[in-house]
C-alpha positions, -999 to 999 in steps of 0.1 A, spaced: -257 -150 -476 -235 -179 -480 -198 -176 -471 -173 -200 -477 -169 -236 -464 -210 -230 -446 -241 -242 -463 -271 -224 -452 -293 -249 -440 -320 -235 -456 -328 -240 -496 -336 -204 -515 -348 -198 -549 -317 -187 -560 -302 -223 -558 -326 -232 -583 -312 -206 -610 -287 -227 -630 -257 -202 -615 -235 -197 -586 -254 -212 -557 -265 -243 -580 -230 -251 -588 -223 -248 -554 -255 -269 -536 -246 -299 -568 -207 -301 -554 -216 -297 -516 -245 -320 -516 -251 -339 -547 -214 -349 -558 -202 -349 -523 -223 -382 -519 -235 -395 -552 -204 -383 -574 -190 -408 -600 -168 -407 -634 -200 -402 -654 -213 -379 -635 -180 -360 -627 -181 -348 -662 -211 -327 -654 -220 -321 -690 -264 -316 -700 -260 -355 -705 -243 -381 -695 -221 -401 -722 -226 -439 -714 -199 -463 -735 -205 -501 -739 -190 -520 -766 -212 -519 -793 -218 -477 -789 -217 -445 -773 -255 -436 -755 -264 -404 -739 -289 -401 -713 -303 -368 -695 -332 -359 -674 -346 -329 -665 -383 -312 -647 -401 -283 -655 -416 -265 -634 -420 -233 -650 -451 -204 -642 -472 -197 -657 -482 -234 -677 -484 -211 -713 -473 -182 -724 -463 -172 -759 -449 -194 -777 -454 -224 -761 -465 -242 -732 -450 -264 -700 -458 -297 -725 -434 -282 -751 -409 -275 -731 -407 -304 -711 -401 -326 -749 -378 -296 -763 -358 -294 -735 -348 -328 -733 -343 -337 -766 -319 -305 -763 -299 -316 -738 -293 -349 -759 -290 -326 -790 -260 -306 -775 -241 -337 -764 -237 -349 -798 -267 -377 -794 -298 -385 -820 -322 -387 -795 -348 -415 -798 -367 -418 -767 -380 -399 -743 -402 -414 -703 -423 -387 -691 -439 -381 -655 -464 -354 -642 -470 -347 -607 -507 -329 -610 -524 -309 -585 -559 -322 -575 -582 -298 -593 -564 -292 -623 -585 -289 -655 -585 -322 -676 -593 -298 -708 -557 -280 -700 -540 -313 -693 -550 -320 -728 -534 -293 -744 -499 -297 -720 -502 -336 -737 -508 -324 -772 -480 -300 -774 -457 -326 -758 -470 -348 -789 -464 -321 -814 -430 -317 -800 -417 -353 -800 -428 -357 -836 -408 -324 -847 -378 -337 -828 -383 -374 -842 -387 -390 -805 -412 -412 -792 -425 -413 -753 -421 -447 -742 -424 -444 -705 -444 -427 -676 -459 -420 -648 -486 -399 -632 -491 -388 -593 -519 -368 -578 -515 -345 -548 -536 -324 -529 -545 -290 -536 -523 -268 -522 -497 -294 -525 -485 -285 -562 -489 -258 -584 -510 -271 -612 -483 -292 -628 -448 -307 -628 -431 -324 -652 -403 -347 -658 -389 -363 -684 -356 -383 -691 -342 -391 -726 -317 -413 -744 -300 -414 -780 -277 -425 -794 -239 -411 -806 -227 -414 -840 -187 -433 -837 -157 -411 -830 -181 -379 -821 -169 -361 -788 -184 -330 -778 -178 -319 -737 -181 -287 -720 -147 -299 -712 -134 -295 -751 -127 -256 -754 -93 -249 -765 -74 -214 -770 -80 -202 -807 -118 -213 -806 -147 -194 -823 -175 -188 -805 -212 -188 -814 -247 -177 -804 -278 -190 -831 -298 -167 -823 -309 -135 -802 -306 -144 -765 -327 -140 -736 -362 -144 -758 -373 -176 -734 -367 -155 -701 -383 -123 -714 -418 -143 -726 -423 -161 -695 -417 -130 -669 -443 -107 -694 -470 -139 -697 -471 -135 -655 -491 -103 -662 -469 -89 -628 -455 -62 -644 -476 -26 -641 -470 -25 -684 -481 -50 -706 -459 -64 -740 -458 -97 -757 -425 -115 -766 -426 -152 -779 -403 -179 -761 -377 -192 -787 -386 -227 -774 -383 -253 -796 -362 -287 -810 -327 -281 -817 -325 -309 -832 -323 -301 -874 -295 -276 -866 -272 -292 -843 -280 -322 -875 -268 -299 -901 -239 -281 -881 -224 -313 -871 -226 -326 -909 -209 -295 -919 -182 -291 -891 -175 -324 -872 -152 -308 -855 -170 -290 -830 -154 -292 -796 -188 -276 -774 -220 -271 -780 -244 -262 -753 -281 -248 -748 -279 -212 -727 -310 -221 -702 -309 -213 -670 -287 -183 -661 -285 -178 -701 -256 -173 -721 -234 -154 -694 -238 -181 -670 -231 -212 -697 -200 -193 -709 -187 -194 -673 -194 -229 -671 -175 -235 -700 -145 -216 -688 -141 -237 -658 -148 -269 -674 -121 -264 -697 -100 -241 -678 -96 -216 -706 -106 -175 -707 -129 -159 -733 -128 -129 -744 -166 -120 -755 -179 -87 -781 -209 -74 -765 -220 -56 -797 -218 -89 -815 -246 -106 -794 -278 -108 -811 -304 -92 -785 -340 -83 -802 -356 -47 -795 -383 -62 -776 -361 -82 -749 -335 -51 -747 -364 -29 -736 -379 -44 -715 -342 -55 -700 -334 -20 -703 -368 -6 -680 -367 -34 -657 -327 -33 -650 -324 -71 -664 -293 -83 -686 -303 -102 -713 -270 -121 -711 -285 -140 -680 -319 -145 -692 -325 -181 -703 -332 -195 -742 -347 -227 -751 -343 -227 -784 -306 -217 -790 -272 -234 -790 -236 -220 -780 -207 -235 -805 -176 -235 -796 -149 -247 -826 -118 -239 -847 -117 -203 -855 -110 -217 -897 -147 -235 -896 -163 -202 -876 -178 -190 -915 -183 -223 -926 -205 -232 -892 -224 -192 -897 -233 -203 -930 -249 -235 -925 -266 -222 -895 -278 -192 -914 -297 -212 -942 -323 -223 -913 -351 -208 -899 -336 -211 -862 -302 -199 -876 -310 -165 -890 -296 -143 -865 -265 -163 -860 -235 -148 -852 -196 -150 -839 -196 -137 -803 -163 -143 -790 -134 -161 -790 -112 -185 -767 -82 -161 -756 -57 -187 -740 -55 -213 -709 -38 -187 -683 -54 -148 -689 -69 -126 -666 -88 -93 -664 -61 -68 -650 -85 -41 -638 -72 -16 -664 -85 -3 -702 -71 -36 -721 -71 -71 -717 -36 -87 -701 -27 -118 -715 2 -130 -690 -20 -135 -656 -26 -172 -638 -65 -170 -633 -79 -196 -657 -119 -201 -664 -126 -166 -668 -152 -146 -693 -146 -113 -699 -167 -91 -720 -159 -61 -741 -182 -37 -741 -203 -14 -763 -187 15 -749 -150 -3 -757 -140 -14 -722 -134 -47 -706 -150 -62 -677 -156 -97 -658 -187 -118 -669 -193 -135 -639 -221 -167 -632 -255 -159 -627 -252 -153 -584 -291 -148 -579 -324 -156 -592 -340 -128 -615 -366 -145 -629 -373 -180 -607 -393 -206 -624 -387 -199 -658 -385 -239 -670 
């Protein structure tokens, strides 16, 4: 275990889960020695200003196991979850470098389809690939194939959107039922002693976060629930802008398939990742007026208000009911189906590892 103030000196898979023990390895390694202003911000993508515009630039790899499952493949999510990242921050994304590290012996015909899904991809999300690079290792030395790509776009004049934005009074929204990315990818790894097929919700966020921004400009968050899902982005929200939540559990859209087969394995959906959904945080008078636009599209359907931002200073007091007058800030706590509070802490291990 890791205590306080000691790094193990070993890395485990669980620092690789977007929660707890990433958070920690990015401020005791990463920030400790390459921190920065831009970086300090430690939103999806970072928001570079020069005097003609705003530009927003992110990077990301994929690494995910298997290379397909339903719904997708490692080529599609490599594009989609890029161009999200850009997508969440505000940004039009416009380009897109791409490299893949490839494992002597892997199947041209498969690298193929990886390349024509990443094609299909960029065209739906209006991007082109302009850079890359390729590197071959020795079997053994990779597992089939890595990629990563970096991307750039542009943001409109006076838009600000931060993790940092969250203010008491805030709606909260999901798009869509969570945990769907998670679920596919653990079932397509034929491990488990049933069988079942759920489709990844992977795809380009792009058209929505278009039409929600057009509708409500005055978003203050919007972010994409991948790794650790939408338990562990809600968290990261919290601390970022030092405010509480207070969350419905029997308002989160969860389908039948993915709360079975949470239910007989003894996942949570809520920390199962999506790559095809976006968390909204804004005025609680636009909440309808944001449902409503994201209803009319395909990607929007299940929409629905989750939550709300309960104050700058509340805690969970332990009891039946939620105490507004305590001093511990950044804190999510859910109500339950059964009608009684709890904390909804960070992701703090690694259910499903290589899921992107």
């Amino acid at each position: 275990m890791e205590r306080e103030g000691v790094v193990l000196s070993l890395i485990s898979l669980s620092h690789g889960s977007g929660g707890e023990l990433t958070h920690q390895l990015i401020d005791r390694v990463f920030m400790s020695k390459l921190g920065n202003p831009i970086l300090a911000e430690m939103d999806d993508a970072a928001r570079l200003r020069d005097s003609y515009c705003d530009w927003c630039f992110t990077t990301d790899s994929f690494v995910v196991k298997p290379l397909f499952f339903p719904g997708g493949d490692i080529g599609r999510l490599a594009v989609c979850g890029t161009v999200n990242d850009l997508c969440v921050a505000g940004a039009v994304p416009a380009f897109l470098s791409a490299g893949f590290i490839i494992e002597e012996g892997f199947e041209t015909r498969r690298l193929h389809d990886v390349v024509d899904s990443m094609k299909e991809a960029a065209l739906e999300s209006g991007v082109q690939v302009v850079a890359g690079d390729t590197k071959v290792v020795e079997k053994g030395a990779a597992d089939g194939l890595y990629i990563n790509t970096a991307g750039i776009g542009k943001i409109p004049p006076g838009r600000k959107i931060s993790a940092s934005m969250a203010r008491p009074g805030d709606a909260i929204i999901v798009s869509g039922t969570v945990g769907q990315h998670g679920a596919a990818v653990m079932l397509a790894r034929g491990e488990m002693s049933f069988r079942g097929r759920i489709e990844s919700d992977v795809n380009p966020l792009r058209a929505l976060t278009n039409a929600l921004l057009n509708a409500c400009p005055e978003i203050h968050v919007m972010r994409d629930p991948t790794r650790g899902g939408l338990a562990t982005v809600l968290n990261e929200i919290a601390r970022q802008s030092a405010v509480s939540m207070l969350i419905n559990e029997q308002s989160i859209p969860v389908s039948s398939e993915v709360d079975s087969i949470c239910q007989l394995l003894g996942l949570d959906p809520l920390y199962l990742a999506c790559e095809g959904r976006v968390v909204i945080f804004l005025p609680a008078p636009l909440a309808s007026k944001a449902l409503e636009t994201l209803r009319r599209l395909p990607a929007g359907r299940k929409a629905a208000i989750i939550g709300e931002v309960s104050g700058r200073a509340q805690r969970w007091d332990g009891g039946a009911g939620w105490q507004g007058a305590g001093r511990q800030v950044g804190q999510v706590v859910l109500k339950t189906t059964a009608g009684g509070y709890r904390p909804l802490p960070m992701l703090a291990g690694e259910p499903i590892p290589r899921i992107c």
